[in-house]
N, C-alpha and C positions, 0 to 999 in steps of 0.2 A: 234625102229619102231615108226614112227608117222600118226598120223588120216589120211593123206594124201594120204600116203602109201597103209590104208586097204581100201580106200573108191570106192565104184565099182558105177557106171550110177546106177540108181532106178528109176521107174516109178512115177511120182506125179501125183494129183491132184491140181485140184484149189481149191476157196471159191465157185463159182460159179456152179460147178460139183453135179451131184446129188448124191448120197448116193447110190442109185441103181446102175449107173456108178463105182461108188468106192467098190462098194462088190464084181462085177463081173470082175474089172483089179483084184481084190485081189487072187479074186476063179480063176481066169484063169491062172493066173501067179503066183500062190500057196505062198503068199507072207503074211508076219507075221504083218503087218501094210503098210501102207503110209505117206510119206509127205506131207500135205496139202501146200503150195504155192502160194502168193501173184501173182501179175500180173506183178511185176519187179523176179520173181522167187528167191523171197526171203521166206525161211521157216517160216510160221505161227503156226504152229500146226501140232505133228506126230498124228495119225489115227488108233491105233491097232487095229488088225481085234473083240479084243474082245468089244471095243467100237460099231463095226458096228451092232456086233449083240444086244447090246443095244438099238441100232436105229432103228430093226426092231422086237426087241421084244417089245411090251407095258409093260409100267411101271406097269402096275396091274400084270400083270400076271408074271412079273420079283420078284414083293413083295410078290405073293401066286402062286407058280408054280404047285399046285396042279390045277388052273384054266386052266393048259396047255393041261393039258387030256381032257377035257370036249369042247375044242374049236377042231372042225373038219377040216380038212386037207384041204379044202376049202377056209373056213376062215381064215386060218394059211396063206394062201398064197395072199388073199387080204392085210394081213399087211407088207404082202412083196411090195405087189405093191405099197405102202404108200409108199415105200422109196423114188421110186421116183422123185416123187412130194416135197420132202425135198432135199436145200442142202447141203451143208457141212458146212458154213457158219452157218446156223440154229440151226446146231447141235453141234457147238463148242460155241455158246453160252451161259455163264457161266462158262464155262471150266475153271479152276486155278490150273494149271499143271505147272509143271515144262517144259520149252521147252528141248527137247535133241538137243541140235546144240552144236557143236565143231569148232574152227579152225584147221584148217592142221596141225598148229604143236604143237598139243596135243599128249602127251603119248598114250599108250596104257591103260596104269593103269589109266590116267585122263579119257579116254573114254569109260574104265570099270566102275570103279564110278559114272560116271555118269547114266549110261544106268541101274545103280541100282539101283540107287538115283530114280530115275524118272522111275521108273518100264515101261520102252518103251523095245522096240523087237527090234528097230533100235534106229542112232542115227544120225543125218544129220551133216558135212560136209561143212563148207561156207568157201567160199573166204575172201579175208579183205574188200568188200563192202558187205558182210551178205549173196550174194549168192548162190545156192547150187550146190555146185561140185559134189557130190556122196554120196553116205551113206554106215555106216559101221552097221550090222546084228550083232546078239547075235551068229549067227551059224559063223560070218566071225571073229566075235571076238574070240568067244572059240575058233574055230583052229588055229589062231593064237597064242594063247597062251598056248594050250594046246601041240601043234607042238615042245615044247623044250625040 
């Protein structure tokens, strides 16, 4: 079986997209990351949902989360609205990850390794112009493998 084989349509994002838009496809469509996406729909950057919540928690209170108790459910929710105002572009700034992108005729084992290697939930899927065809999930890899 090759990458091709497991790789299913996935919702993306752009650079351009705000962060508030990308937590709410995520939460509505209960999905373990994104692919972020050039404007030729070429993969930039995958998006785990645990990054999001990076972007909406502040960094102080991420380094002393005893400061979590003492902020009111009020104000908890103005840093939600901060998200929007940022976009995804902003917030992959700095970013020195590993990309998870495959071509179609990668293994399955190449596309296990990988998705370890690079501690992503998904893993994108490109044609031979770097395009994305689909993505293959941790939950479509394990049954796939686990199915023998």
């Amino acid at each position: 079986m090759r990458a091709a084989d497991l790789a299913a349509p996935y919702p993306t994002v752009r650079l351009d997209s705000t962060v508030l838009d990308a937590a709410r496809l995520m939460a509505a469509e209960n999905l373990p990351g994104l692919v972020v996406v050039d404007d030729e729909g070429r993969p930039v950057s995958v998006l785990p949902g645990t990054q999001v919540l990076r972007l909406a928690v502040p960094g102080y209170v991420q380094e002393d989360p005893t400061l979590a108790r003492v902020i009111d459910e009020a104000s908890a929710d103005a840093f939600l609205e901060r998200m929007d105002a940022r976009d995804v572009a902003s917030c992959l700034a700095g970013e020195k990850r590993e990309l998870p992108v495959v071509q179609g005729d990668e293994t399955v084992l190449e596309v296990a390794a990988l998705m370890a290697r690079a501690r992503s939930p998904l893993v994108a899927v490109v044609d031979d112009d770097g395009v994305l065809v689909g993505v293959i999930t941790t939950d479509a890899l394990l049954d796939r493998m686990l199915s023998r």
